[in-house]
C-alpha positions in Angstrom: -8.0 9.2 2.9 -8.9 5.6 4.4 -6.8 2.4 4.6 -8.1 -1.4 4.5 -5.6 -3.5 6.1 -5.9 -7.6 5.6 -3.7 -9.9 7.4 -3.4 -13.6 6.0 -2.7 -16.4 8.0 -3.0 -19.7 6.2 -3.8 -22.0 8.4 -7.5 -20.2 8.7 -7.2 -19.9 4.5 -9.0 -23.2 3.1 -8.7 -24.1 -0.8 -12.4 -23.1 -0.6 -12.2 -19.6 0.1 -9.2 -19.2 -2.7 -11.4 -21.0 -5.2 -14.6 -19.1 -4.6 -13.0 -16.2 -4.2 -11.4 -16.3 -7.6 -14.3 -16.8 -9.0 -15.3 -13.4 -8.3 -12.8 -12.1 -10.4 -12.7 -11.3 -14.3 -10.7 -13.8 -16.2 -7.8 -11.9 -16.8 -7.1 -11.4 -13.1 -7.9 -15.0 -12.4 -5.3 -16.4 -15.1 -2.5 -14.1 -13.5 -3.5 -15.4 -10.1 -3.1 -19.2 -11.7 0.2 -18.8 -13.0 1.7 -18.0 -9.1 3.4 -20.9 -7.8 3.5 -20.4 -4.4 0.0 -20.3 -3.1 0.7 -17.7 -0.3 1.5 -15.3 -3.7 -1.7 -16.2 -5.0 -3.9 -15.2 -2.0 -2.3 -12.0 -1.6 -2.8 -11.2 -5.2 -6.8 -12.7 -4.7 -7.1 -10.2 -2.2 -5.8 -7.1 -3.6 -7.7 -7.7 -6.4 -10.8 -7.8 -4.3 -10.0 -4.7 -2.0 -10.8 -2.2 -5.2 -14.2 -4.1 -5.9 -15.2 -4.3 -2.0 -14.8 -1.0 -2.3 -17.2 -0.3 -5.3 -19.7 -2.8 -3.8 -19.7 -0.5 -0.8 -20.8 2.4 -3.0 -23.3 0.4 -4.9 -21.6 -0.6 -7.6 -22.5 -4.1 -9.4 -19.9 -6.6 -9.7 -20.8 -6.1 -13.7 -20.5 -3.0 -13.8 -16.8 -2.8 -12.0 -14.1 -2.3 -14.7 -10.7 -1.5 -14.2 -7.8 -0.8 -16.5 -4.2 0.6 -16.0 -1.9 3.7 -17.0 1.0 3.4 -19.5 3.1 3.2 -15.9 1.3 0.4 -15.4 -1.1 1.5 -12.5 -4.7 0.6 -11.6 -7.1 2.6 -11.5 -10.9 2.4 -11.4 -12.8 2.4 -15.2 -16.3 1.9 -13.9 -18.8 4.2 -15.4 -22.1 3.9 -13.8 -24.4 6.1 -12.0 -24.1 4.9 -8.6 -20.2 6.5 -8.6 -21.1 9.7 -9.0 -17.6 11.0 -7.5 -14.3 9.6 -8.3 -12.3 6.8 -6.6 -8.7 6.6 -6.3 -6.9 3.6 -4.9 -4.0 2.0 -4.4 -2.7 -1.5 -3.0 0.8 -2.6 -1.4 1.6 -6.2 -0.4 4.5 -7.4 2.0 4.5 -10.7 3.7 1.2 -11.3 5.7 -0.4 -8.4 4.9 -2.4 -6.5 2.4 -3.4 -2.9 2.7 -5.2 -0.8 0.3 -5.4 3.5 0.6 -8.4 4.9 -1.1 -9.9 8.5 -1.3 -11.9 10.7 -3.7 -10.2 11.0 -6.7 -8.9 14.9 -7.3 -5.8 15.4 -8.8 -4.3 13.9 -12.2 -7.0 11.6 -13.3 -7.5 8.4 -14.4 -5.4 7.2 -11.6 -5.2 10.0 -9.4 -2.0 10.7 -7.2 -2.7 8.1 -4.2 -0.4 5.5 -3.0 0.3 2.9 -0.1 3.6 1.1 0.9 3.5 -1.3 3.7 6.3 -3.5 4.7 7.4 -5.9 7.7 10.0 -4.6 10.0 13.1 -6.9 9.8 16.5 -7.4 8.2 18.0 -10.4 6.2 19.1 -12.7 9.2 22.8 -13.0 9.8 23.4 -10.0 7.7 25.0 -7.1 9.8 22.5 -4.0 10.2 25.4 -1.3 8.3 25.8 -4.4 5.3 21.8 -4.3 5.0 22.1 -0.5 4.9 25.0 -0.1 2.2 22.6 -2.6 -0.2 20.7 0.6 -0.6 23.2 3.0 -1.0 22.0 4.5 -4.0 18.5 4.9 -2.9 19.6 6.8 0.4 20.7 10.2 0.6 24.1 10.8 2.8 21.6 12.1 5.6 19.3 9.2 5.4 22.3 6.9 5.6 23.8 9.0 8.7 20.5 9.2 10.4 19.9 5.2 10.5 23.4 4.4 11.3 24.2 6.9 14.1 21.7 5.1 16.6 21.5 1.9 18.4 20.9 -1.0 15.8 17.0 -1.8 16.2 16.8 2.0 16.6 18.4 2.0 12.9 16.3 -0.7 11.4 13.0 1.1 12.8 14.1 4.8 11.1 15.0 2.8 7.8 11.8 1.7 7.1 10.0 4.4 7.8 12.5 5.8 5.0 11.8 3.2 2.7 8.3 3.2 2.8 7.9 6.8 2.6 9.5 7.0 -0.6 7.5 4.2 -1.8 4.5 5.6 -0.9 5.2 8.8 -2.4 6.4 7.5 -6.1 3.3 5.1 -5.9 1.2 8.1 -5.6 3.4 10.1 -8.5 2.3 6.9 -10.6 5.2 7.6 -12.9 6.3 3.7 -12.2 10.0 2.6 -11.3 11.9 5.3 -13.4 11.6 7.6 -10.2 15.3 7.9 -8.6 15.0 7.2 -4.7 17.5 9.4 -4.4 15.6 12.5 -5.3 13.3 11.7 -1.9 14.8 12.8 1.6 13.2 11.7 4.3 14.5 12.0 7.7 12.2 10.3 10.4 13.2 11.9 13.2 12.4 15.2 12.3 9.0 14.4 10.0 10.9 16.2 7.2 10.4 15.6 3.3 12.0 16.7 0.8 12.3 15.8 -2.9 15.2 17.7 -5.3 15.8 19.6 -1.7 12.5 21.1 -1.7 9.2 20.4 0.7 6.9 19.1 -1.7 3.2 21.6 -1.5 -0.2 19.9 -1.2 0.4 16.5 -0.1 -0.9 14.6 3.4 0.9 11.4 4.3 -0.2 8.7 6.8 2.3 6.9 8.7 1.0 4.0 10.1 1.7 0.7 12.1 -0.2 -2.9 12.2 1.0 -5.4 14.8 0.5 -9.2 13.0 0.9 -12.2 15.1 4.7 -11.6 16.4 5.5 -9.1 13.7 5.1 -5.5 13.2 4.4 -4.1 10.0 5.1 -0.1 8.6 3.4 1.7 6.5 2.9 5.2 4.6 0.0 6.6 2.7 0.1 9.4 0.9 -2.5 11.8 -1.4 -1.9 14.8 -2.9 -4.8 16.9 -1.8 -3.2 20.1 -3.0 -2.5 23.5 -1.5 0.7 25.2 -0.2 0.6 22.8 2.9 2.4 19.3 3.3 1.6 17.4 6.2 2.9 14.2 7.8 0.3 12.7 10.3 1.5 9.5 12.6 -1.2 8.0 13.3 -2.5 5.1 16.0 -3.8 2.0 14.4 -5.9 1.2 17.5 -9.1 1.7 17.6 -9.4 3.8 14.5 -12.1 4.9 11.8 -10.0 5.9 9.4 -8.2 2.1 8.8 -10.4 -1.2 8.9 -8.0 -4.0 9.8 -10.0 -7.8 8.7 -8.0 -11.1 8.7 -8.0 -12.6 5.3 -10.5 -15.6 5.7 -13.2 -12.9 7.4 -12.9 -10.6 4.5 -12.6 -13.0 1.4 -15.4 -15.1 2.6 -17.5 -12.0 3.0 -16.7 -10.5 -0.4 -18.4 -14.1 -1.6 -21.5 -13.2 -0.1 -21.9 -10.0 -1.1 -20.3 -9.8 -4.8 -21.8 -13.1 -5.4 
């Protein structure tokens, strides 16, 4: 499993990259794009909907030959039938704030969509709202330990342990692609021990990818997760710097080089 981080900044983001960008796209995708009416919105969408075909181009596939449709859940997945993708992709994006990620690995289990997801989210609370109010908001998505565990240490402590919480269970339903029926509450996660559970029980076969990107003056977690299968669940931390399996690109670089190659 691979992730492809973008970070936007807007300043470095002309109107010429967003229109020719959207060209790329099929006009479906560019008419949803349209309708956003904050143009931040609109970018981030542009670029998750070029991360999947960046992705084909890489493995040869034309940008006429790159379909893409959705489950009844209402998740992506890759429609493309054409020689050159003679093994199965499975992807999936997450936006929050500046940045953009998108997990992607051979597709293995529980086709069309496969079972992979992404969460990524920017570390920080509501301002002026007290770190236990912020907690009790999600309540009914914690479990009584969750809630404990990120209330029982120093505040900035608390806030780090809650979103590795959050994301985790993001990252895991994502992956489920079974959309937002799936109660949070179900999903334990305690961050200080690296322990999942879900209905009590260590869930067999899947890998998960914790993850951090530094942006500017923020900090930004994130979880990917696969279901690879087997008796074995593992939880790998992982360093951001320096590494092969995640490509970080700013969001002018990467949307002005998806124009000259999916042109």
């Amino acid at each position: 499993m691979q992730v492809w981080a973008v970070t936007y900044d807007a300043s470095a983001f002309t109107d010429q990259i967003f229109q020719n960008g959207l060209l790329l796209l099929d006009p479906d995708s560019q008419a949803r794009i349209k309708k956003f009416y904050r143009r931040e919105d609109a970018c981030r969408c542009l670029i998750g909907r070029l991360l999947p075909r960046m992705l084909l181009k890489e493995r040869g596939v034309t940008r006429s030959a790159m379909t893409f449709a959705s489950t009844k859940a209402g998740k992506p997945y890759i429609a493309s039938t054409t020689p050159n993708l003679n093994l199965p992709i499975a992807f999936n994006v997450s936006h929050d704030n500046a940045l953009i990620a998108m997990a992607f690995g051979l597709g293995d289990h529980e086709p069309p969509a496969f079972q992979v997801g992404i969460d990524v989210m920017k570390l920080e609370i509501p301002p002026r709202e007290p770190f236990p109010q912020f907690v009790r908001i999600f309540s009914e998505q914690l479990t009584a330990l969750e809630t404990r565990t990120v209330l029982s240490v120093p505040r900035d402590e608390g806030i780090r342990l809650f979103f590795w919480i959050w994301t985790m269970k993001e990252a895991y339903t994502k992956a489920l692609g079974l959309g937002l029926g799936f109660d949070f509450h179900r999903i334990e996660y305690n961050p200080q021990t690296d322990n999942l559970t879900v209905d009590g029980k260590i869930p067999k076969g899947w890998q998960l990818v914790k993850f951090e990107i530094d942006h500017q003056r923020d900090t930004y977690y994130g979880v990917a997760a696969k279901f690879v299968g087997g008796d074995e669940t593992r939880i790998l931390p992982r360093s951001s710097q320096g590494a092969d399996w995640l490509l970080h690109h700013d969001a002018a670089s990467f949307v002005s080089e998806a124009i000259k190659v999916l042109e």
